[in-house]
Structure formats: C-alpha cells, structure tokens
N, C-alpha and C positions, 0 to 999 in steps of 0.2 A: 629598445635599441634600434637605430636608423630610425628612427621618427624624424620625422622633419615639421619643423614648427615654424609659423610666418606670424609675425608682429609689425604692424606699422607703427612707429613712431617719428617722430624729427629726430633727424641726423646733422649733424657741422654739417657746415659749407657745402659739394657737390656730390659727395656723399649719395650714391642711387639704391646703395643696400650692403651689406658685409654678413659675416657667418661665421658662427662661433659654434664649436664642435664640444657637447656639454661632455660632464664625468661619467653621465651612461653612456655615450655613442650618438646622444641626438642629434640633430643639426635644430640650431635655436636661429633663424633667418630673420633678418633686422631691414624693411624696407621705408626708404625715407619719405615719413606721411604728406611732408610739404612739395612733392609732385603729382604730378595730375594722376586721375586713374589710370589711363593708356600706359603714362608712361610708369607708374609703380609696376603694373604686368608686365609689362618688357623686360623691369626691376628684378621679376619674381623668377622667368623664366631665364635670365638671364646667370641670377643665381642657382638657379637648378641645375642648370650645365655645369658648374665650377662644382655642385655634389656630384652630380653626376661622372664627370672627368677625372672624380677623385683628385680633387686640386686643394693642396692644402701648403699654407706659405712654407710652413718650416721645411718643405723640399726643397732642394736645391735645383727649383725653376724659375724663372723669374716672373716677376708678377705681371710683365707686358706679353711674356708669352702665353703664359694663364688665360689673360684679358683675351688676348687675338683666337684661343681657342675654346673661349667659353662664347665670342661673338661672333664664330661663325658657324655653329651649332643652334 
C-alpha cells in the first residue's frame, strides 16, 4: 500500500507520463519511453509531486492548477 511503481512505456501524442491509483493504494506511474532520458526524469519527478500534493482529478481542482503546483515544486 503506497508503493509507487515507474513503467516506461510509449504514450499518445505529448503525453510526458500519467498515474493511476491501483485497487491496493499503489501508485502504478506511466512515463512516455519515446523522450529522452533527461527529459523522462523531469517526467518522473514531476509526477511525484502530483503523489506527493495528493493531486487526484476526481477532486474538484482543476487540472491546470494541479499542473502549475506540481511545476513549481
């Protein structure tokens, strides 16, 4: 429970990574294989702040303000 799991794979279009919260509590982190390494770790760190901030969509926050507080963390 809170495990946090990193997969790269290809993702659509600009797609830099997304996060899916499994049936135990894990976090399963999806970062898109077709960017460079620098920019996949920016990917990884950037989704670690959205677990971290406890940022989850079906809150009623919107997903630009999400965005603006997981990038300036």
């Amino acid at each position: 429970m809170d495990d946090i799991f990193f997969y790269s794979v290809p993702l659509p279009g600009k797609a830099y990574g997304c996060i899916i919260l499994d049936g135990n509590g894990d976090y399963i982190v999806f970062i898109n294989s077709n960017l460079s390494e620098e920019v996949q770790l920016k990917a990884r760190k950037h989704e670690l702040m959205h677990i971290k901030s406890n940022h989850t969509y079906n809150q009623v926050i919107e997903i630009a303000t999400c965005e603006k507080e997981a990038n300036r963390k």
